[in-house]
C-alpha positions in Angstrom: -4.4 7.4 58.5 -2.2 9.4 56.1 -2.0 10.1 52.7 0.1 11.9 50.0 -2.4 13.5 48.0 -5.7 15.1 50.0 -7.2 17.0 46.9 -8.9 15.6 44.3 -9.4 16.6 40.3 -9.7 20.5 41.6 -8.6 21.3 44.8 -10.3 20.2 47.5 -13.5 19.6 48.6 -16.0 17.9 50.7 -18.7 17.8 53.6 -17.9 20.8 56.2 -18.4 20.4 60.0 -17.6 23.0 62.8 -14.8 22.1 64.6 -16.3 22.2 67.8 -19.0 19.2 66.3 -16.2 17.0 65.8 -14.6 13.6 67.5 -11.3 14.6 66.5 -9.1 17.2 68.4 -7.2 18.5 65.1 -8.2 19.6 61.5 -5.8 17.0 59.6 -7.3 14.4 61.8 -11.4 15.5 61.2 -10.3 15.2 56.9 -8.3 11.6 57.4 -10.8 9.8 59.8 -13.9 11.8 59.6 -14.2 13.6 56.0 -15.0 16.5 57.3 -13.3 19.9 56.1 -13.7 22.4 59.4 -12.7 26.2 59.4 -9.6 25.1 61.6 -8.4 23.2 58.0 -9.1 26.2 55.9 -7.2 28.2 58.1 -4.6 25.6 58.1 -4.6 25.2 54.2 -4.3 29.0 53.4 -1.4 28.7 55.8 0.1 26.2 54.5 0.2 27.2 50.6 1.1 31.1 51.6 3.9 29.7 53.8 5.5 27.6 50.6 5.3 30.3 48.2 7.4 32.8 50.6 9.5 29.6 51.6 10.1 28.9 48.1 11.1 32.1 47.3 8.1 32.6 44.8 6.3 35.2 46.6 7.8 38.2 49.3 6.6 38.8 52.7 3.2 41.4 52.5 3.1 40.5 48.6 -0.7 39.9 47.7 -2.8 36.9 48.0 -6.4 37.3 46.9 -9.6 35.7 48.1 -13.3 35.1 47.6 -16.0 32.7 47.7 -19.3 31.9 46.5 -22.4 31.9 49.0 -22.5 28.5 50.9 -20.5 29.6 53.9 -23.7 31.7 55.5 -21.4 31.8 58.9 -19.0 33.4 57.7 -16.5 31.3 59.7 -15.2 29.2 57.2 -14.0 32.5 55.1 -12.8 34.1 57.9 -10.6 31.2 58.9 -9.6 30.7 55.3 -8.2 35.0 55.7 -6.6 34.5 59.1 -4.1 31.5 57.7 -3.4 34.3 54.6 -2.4 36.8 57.0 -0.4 34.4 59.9 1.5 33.4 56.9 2.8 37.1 55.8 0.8 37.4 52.9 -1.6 40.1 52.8 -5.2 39.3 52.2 -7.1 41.3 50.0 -10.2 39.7 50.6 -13.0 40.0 47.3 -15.7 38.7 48.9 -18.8 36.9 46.6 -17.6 36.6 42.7 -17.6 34.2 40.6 -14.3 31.8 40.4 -13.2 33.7 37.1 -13.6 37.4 38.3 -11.5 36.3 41.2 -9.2 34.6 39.7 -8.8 37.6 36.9 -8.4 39.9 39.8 -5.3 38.5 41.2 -3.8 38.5 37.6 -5.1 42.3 37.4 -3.1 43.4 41.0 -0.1 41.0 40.5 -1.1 38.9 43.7 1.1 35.7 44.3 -1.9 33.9 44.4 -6.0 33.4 44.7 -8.0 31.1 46.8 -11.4 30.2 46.0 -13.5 29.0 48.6 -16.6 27.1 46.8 -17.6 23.0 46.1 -18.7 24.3 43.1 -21.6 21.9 41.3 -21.3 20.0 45.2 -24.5 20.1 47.3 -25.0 23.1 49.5 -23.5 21.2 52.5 -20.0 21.2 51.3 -17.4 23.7 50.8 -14.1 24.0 49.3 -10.5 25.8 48.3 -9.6 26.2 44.5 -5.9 27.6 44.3 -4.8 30.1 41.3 -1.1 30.5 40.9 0.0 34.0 40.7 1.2 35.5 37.2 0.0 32.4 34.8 -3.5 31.8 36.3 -2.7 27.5 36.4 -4.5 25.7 39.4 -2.2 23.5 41.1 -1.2 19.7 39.7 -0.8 16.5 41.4 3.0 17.3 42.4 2.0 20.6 43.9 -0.8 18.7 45.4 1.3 16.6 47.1 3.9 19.3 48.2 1.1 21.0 50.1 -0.3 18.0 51.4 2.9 17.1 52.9 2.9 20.5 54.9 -0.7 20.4 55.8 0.2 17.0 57.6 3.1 18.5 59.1 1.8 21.6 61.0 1.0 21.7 64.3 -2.2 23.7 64.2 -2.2 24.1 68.2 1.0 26.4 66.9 -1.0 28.0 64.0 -4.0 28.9 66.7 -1.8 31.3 69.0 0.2 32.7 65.9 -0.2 36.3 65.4 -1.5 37.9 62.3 1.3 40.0 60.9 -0.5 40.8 57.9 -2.9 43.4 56.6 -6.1 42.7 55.1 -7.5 44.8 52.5 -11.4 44.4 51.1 -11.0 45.0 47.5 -14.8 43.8 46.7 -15.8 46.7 44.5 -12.7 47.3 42.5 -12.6 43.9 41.8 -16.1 43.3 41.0 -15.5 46.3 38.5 -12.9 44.5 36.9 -14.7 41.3 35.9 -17.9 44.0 34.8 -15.4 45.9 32.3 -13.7 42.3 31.3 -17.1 41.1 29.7 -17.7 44.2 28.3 -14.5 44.0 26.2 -15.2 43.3 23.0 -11.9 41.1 22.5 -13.6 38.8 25.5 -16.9 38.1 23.8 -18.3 37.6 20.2 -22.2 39.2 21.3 -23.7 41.6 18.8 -27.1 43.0 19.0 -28.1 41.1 16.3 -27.4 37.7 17.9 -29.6 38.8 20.9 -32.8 39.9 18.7 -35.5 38.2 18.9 -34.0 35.9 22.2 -35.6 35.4 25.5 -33.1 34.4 28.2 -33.7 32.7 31.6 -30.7 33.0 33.1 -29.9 30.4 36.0 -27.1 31.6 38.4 -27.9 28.5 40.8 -27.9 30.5 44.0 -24.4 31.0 43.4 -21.7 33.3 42.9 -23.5 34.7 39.7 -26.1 35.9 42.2 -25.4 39.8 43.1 -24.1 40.9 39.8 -25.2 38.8 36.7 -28.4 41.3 36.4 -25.6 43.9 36.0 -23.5 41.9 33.3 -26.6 41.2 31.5 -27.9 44.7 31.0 -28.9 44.0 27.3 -32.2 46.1 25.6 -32.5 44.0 22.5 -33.8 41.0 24.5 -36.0 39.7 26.9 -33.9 38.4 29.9 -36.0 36.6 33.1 -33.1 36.2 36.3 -34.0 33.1 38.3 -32.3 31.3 41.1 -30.3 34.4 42.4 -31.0 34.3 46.1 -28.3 32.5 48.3 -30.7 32.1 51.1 -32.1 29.5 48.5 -29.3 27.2 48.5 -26.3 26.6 46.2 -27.2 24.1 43.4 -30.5 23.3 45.3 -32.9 22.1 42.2 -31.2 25.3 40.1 -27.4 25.0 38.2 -25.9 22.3 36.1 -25.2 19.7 38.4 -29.0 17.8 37.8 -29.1 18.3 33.7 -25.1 16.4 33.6 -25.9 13.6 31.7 -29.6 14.9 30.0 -29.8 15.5 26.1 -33.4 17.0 26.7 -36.1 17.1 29.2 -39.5 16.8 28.2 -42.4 18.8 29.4 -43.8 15.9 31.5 -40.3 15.3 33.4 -40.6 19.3 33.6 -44.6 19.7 35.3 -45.0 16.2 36.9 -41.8 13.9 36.9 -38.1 14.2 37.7 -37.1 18.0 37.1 -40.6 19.3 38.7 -39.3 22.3 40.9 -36.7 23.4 38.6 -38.1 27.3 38.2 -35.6 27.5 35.0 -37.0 24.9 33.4 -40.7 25.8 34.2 -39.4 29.3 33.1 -38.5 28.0 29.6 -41.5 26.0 29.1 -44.1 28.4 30.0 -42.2 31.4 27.9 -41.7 28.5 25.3 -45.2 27.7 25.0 -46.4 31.6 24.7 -44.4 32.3 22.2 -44.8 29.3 20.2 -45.7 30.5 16.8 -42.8 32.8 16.7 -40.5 30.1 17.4 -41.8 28.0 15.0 -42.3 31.0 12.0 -38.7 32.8 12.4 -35.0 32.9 13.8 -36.5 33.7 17.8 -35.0 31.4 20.6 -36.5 30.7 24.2 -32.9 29.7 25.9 -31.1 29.1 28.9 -27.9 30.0 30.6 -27.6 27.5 33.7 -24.2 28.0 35.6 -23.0 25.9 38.8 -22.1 27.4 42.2 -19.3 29.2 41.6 -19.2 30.7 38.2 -17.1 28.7 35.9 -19.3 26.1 34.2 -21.8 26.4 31.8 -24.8 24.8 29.6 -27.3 25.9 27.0 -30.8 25.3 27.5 -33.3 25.7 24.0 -37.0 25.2 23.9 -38.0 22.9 21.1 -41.6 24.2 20.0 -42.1 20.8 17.5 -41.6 18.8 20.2 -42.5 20.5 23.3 -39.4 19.8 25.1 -35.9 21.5 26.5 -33.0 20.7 24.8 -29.5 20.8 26.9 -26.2 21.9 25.2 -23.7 20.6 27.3 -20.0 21.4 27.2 -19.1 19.2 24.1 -21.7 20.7 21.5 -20.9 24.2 23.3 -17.0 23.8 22.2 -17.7 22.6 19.1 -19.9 25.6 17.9 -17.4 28.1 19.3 -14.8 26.2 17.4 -16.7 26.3 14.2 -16.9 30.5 15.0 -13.4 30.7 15.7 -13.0 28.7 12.4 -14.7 31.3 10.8 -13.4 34.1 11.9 -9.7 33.5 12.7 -6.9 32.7 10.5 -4.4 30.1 12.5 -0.5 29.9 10.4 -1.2 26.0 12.0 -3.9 24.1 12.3 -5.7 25.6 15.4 -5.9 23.0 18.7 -9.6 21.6 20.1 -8.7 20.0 23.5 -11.1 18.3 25.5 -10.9 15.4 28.2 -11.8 11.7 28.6 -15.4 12.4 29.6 -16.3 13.5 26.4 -18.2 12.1 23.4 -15.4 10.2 21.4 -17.7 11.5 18.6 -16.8 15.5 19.2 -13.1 15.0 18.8 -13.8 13.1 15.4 -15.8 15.9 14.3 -13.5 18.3 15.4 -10.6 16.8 13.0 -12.7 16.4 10.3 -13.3 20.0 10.6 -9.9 20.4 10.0 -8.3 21.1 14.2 -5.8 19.4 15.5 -7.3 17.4 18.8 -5.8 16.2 22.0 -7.4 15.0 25.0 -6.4 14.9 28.7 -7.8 13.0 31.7 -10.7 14.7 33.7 -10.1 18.6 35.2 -9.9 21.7 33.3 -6.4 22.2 35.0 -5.1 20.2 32.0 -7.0 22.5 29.7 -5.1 25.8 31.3 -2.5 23.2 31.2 -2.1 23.1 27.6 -3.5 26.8 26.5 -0.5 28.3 28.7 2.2 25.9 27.0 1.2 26.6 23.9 1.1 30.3 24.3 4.2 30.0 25.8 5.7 28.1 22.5 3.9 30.8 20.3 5.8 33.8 22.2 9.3 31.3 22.1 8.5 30.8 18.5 8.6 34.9 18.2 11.4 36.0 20.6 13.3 33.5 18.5 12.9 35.4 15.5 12.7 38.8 16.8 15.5 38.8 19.4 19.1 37.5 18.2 21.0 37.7 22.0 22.9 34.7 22.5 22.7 34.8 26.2 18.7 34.9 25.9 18.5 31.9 23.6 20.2 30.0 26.0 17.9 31.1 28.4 15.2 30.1 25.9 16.4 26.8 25.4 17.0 25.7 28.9 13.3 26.4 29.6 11.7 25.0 26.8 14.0 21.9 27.4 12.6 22.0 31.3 8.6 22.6 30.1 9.2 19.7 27.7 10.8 17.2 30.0 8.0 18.2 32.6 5.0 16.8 29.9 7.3 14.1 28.7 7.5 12.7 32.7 4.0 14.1 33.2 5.3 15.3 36.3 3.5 18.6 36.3 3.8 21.4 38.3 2.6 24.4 38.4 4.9 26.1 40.5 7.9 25.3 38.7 6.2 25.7 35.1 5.5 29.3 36.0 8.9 30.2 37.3 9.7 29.2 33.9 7.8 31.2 32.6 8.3 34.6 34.6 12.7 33.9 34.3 11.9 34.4 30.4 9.9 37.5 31.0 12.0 38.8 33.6 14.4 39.0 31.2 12.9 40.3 28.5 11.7 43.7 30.8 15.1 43.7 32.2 16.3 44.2 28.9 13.7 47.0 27.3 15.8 49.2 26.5 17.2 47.2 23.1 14.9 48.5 20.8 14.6 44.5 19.1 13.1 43.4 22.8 10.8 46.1 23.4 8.7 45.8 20.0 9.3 42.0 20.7 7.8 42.5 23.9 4.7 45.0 22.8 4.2 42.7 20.3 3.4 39.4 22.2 1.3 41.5 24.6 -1.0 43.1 21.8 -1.4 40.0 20.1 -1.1 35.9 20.5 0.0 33.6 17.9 -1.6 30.7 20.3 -3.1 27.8 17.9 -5.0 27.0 21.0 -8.7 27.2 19.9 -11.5 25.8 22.1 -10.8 24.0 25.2 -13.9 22.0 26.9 -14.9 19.4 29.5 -18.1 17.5 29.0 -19.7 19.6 32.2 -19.6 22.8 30.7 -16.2 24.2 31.5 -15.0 25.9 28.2 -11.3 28.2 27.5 -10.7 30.7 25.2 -8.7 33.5 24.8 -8.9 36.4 27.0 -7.7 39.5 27.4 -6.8 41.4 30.3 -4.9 44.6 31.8 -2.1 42.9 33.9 0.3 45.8 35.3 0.7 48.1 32.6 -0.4 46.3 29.1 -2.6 44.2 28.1 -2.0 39.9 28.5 -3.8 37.4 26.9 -5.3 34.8 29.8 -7.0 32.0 30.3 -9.7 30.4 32.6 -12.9 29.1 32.4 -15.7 31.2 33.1 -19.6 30.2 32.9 -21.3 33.5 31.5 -17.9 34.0 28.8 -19.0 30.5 27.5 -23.0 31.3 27.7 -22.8 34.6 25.2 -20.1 32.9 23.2 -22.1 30.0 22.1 -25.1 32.5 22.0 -23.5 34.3 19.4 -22.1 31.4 17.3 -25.4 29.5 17.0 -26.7 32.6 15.6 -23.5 32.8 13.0 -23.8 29.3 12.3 -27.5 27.8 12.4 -28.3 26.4 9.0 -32.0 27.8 8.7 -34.9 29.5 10.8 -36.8 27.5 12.8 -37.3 24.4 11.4 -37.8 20.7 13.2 -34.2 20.7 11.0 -32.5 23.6 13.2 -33.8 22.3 16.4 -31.9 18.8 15.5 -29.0 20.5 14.6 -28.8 22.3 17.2 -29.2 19.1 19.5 -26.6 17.3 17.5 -24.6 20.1 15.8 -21.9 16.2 14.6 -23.1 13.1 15.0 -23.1 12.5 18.3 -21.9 9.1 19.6 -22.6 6.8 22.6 -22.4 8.3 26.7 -23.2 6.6 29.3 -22.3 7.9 33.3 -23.1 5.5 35.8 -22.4 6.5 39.6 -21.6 5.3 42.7 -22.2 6.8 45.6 -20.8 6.9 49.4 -17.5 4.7 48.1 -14.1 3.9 50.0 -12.0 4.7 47.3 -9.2 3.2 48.0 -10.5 0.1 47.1 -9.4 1.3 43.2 -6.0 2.7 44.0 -3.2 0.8 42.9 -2.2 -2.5 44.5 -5.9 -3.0 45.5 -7.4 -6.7 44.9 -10.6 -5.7 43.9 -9.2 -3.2 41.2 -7.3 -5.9 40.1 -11.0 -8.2 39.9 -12.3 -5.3 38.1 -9.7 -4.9 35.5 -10.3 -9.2 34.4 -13.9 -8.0 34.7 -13.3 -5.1 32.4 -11.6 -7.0 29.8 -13.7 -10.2 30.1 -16.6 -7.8 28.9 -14.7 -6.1 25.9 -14.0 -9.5 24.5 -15.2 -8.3 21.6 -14.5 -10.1 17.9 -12.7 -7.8 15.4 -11.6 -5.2 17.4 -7.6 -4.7 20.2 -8.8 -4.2 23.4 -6.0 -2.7 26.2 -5.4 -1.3 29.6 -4.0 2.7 29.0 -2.4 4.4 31.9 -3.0 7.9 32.1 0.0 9.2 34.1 -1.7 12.3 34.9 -4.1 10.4 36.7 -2.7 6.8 37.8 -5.9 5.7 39.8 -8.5 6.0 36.6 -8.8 2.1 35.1 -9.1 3.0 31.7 -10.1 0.3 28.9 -9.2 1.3 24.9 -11.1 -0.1 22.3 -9.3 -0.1 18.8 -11.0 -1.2 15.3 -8.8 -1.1 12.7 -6.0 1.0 14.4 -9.0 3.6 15.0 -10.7 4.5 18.2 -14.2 2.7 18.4 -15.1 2.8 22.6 -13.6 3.8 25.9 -14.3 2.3 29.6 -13.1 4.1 32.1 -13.8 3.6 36.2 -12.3 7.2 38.2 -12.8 8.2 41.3 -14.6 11.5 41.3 -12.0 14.3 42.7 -14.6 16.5 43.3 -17.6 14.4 44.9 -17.9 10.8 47.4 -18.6 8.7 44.5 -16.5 6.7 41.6 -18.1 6.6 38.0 -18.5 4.2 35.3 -18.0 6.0 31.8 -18.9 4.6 28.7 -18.2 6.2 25.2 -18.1 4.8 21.9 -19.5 4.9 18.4 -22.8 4.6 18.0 -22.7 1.1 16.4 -21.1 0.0 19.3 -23.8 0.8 21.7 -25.7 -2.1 22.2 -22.2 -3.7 23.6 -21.8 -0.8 25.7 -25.3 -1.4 27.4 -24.9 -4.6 28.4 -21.1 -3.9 29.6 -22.6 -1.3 31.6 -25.1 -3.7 32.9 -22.6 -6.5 33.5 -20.1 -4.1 35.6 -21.9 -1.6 37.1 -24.0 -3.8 39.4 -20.2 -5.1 40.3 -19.2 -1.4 41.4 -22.6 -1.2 43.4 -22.1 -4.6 45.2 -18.2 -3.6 45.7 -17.0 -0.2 46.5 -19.2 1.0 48.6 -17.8 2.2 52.1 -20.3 0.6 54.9 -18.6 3.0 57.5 -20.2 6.2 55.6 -23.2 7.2 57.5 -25.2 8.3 54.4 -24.0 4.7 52.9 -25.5 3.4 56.0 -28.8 4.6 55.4 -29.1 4.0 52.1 -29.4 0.8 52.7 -32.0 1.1 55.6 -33.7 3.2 53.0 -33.6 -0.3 50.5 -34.6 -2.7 53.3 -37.3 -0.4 54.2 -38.7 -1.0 51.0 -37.6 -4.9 50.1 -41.2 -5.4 51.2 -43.8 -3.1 49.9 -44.1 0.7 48.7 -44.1 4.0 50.5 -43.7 7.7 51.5 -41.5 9.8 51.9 -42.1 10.3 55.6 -42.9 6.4 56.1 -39.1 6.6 54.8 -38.0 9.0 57.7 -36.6 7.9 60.9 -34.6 9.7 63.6 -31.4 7.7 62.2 -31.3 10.5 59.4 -31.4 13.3 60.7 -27.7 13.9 60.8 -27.9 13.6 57.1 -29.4 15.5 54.0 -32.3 13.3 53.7 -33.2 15.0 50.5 -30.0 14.7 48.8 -30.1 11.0 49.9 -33.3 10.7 48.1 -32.3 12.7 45.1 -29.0 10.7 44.6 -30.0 6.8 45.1 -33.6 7.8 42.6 -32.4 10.1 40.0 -28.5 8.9 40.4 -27.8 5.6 40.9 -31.8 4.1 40.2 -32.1 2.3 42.9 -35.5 3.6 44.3 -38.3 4.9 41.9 -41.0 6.7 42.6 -45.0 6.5 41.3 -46.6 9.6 42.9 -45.9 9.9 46.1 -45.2 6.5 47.2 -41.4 5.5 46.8 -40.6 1.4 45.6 -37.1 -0.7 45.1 -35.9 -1.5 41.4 -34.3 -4.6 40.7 -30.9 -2.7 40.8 -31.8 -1.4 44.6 -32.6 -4.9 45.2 -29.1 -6.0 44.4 -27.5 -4.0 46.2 -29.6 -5.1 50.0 -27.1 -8.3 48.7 -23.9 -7.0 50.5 -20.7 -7.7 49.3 -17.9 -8.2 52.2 -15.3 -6.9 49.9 -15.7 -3.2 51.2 -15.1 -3.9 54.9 
């Protein structure tokens, strides 16, 4: 098996296996035929990326490359692996140790490293690990064509030649120095909008989901003028294991029933919110006080709200779209753009946010999933805001022909969509190589002081549906000040903190709590999953994404509105369906792969008055996707569907439901993903029964063999 492209929307990602406990004698070969990452492909990987940056020319033998991870690795020999392939490259490994993805990130900005590797899975289950890539000096993560540059050399190395090879590197542990960077980063007022008066009156459980949040978010959340509960900060618990945001993706609210007896019974944040909620009741319902939440995933860079509703005895969950659009609304307020400022968002949002957002007078644009396009599009445009000024500040001819041919090279790159990091930032550093060459011209320097104390960005607010949120940033790179850009969980929690409190219309009436749920009028979302997929059955070429696309169209044969197919070159694979009503946007279908998890989604977005036909599209395809893409190979596919025969008959337990066939698997997360997932199994105390949809699905289809 090969392939051109092993990572998915951010880096890569999956199940992890000892090498040892595999069938297959090399890494490369335990990823292609076994999906299974082992520490022999981390090593491989860091090798691999390290090798093309000295190859290329971009980096210089010892230069830095920095490294951390969140908790999930509790051998240790999946980071250590990840640090050898640093150091047999030539790169020296300053290794961080547990941090969140943006203090890490920010560090290798801070010291000038060449790069940063993340080793997390994120919002993935706590059985699978990963590698998030930062490029040096612009901070982008790595796109498709970079993607496919270092999976050519992953395929390509011999790793029997990578296993004898010395380690000619050093390695430096930089834990604390970088951990006092990230603590001194949210303490800068020009990174966060949190007064004292925003956090009067507020009671925060705060949600690190066993994560990478874990040792320090009790010290970056040393606040007097609240009450502030820390839950979920033990590793030994287990990354996203009924704590984070993975389980509330999706949720509006969750009442108290769903909290104490039904689906979220467990959650200790939610129970948190609910008792504290409850106790304080009258308070809530008399004056401005709050009972929130600030849930992040496993390693740092996502985000939601939680809010107890005292009228209605319930959680409210403020997901990444209402979170952006209330931060927008605060920068509105408090920022005067010379253009109208940019809200970016992606694919997966509600239609209805981006509506709101030009109403409210931003320019929008959206991007296919991943916050890589969000960095994307932040760094462009603060590069065109510096262009904009070194073109007016600085009259050399030879540097606006230096200015011309890069612009000309960025443009032609989003024109193609063939994006690459790589190149984009060597772009970027030949224009400020020369300006620091040339310092001593009295015109450049103030040029150059200028653009470091200040950006004329028009980027605003850039979200993803899941909670990862951008903003401006500012940190110490070298010797001044930059701005930068990345998403980071706890920036986004105080942020929205502090513009609800700007912004909310009145004290604490059934009114604010409404508002706060639906800040616009929110539209119609719908995310329908499928699990344990071979998903190359929807690449390009493939005959049953061929029947799904008649299927998709056949369902949107709606009167009085143009229907069409839209490529997203960013993302060939996604099948995306536009509907148009009167030239405007009315509804979006789109089927994707997920880049991060073993499942493809069915996404659904439209105006509200268009939600009845959204339902029963969902109903007509989704069943389709269940019967179709599934990958009868996959062991935990495989026992889903003993799980369905085993209860085509008659209800039962959970341990009526074991059998030794599973225990090679996470039963749990089995469980957890065909009930609260995909619906297939429901559950009535503690006896588990089939729903019509599991039913379906004990009808195979022969398509996936």
């Amino acid at each position: 098996m090969t392939t051109d492209r092993v990572q998915g929307t951010d880096g890569i990602r999956g199940p992890v296996c000892f090498a040892e406990d595999c069938c297959s004698s090399d890494p490369i070969s335990a990823l292609l035929s076994e999906g299974v990452l082992t520490e022999e492909f981390f090593e491989l990987y860091t090798f691999a990326y390290c090798q093309e940056l000295l190859e290329s020319g971009f980096a210089c033998e010892l230069d830095l490359a920095v490294i951390g991870w969140d908790p999930r690795d509790f051998s240790g020999r999946f980071n250590e692996a990840a640090v050898r392939g640093i150091r047999k490259a030539g790169l020296t490994a300053v290794v961080v140790e547990i941090l969140p993805t943006p203090a890490i990130s920010l560090y290798q900005l801070h010291v000038g490293a060449a790069c940063a590797f993340v080793l997390t899975a994120s919002h993935n289950p706590a059985d699978q690990n990963g590698i998030k890539i930062f490029l040096g000096h612009s901070n982008l993560k790595l796109f498709p064509e970079d993607d496919k540059r270092l999976t050519e050399r992953c395929l390509h190395l011999n790793y029997e030649d990578l296993r004898s090879a010395p380690l000619t590197a050093k390695l430096r542990n930089e834990h604390v120095a970088a951990r006092k960077v990230f603590l001194d980063f949210m303490s800068d007022p020009d990174n966060h909008w949190l007064t004292d008066d925003a956090l009067a009156g507020t009671t925060i459980i705060v949600d690190a989901a066993n994560g990478a949040f874990s040792p320090l978010i009790k010290d970056l959340l040393n606040y007097d003028a609240c009450d502030i509960v820390f839950t979920n900060c033990d590793p030994s618990g287990g990354v996203n294991v009924r704590s984070g945001v993975a389980d509330l993706e999706g949720v509006a609210y969750i009442s108290a029933d769903d909290i104490e007896n039904g689906l979220f019974s467990g959650y200790e944040t939610l129970q948190q919110i609910l008792t504290r909620g409850r106790e304080q009741i009258e308070k809530l319902r008399n004056n401005s006080d709050l009972v929130l939440g600030f849930v992040f995933d496993g390693d740092g860079d996502r985000c939601f709200l939680l809010s107890y509703d005292p009228y209605e005895d319930r959680v409210l969950v403020l997901d990444g779209d209402v979170l952006a659009f209330m931060q927008a609304k605060f920068l509105q307020q408090n920022h005067k753009w010379k253009h109208a400022p940019l809200f970016v968002n992606t694919v997966e949002s509600d239609l209805e946010v981006g509506r709101a957002a030009q109403q409210a007078g931003f320019e929008t644009m959206q991007f296919t999933v991943g916050d890589k396009w969000i960095l994307w599009q932040a760094c462009f445009n603060d590069w065109q805001s510096k262009q904009e000024y070194y073109l007016q500040k600085i009259d050399v001819p030879e540097f606006n022909i230096l200015l011309k041919k890069a612009s000309e090279s960025l443009h032609l790159m989003v024109k193609s969509s063939k994006y690459d990091a790589l190149s984009s930032t060597r772009i970027f550093l030949t224009v400020e190589k020369w300006v620091r060459e040339n310092e001593g011209n009295e015109l450049v320097k103030s040029a150059f002081a200028h653009t470091c104390r200040q950006s004329n960005n028009i980027f605003a607010v850039g979200s993803e549906v899941s909670g990862h949120l951008i903003t401006l940033a500012k940190t110490r790179y070298g010797n001044v000040n930059r701005s930068v850009f990345c998403g980071n969980g706890l920036k986004c929690a105080v942020n929205s903190l502090a513009a609800i409190q700007i912004l909310r219309p009145t004290n604490n009436t059934p009114d604010f709590f409404e508002w706060l749920e639906n800040p616009f009028p929110s539209g119609f979302q719908r995310s329908l999953p499928v699990y344990y997929v071979d998903k190359s059955l929807l690449c390009e070429g493939s005959k049953l994404r061929d029947e799904l696309e008649k299927l998709l169209l056949l369902n949107a044969n709606w009167p009085g509105v143009e229907v069409k197919i839209e490529k997203r070159r960013e993302e060939p694979e996604m099948l995306l369906l536009r509907v148009l009503e009167k030239g405007l946007p009315a509804a979006a279908v789109f089927v994707r792969n997920s880049g991060t998890e073993d499942k493809l989604l069915l996404y659904l977005r439209g105006r509200m008055e268009f939600a009845e036909r959204l339902n029963e599209f969902a109903d007509n395809v989704y069943r389709f996707l269940l019967l179709s893409f599934k990958n009868k190979n996959n062991a935990m596919a495989q026992a889903e569907q003993s799980i369905l025969l085993c209860l085509s008959d008659e209800a039962k337990r959970t341990k009526e439901l074991c059998g030794k066939e599973f225990d090679t698997i996470p039963f749990e997360r089995l469980l957890h993903e065909m009930h609260s997932c995909q619906k297939l199994i429901q559950k009535e105390g503690d006896m588990w029964s089939i729903t019509e949809t599991g039913r379906a699905c004990l009808i195979y289809s022969e398509r996936s063999e």
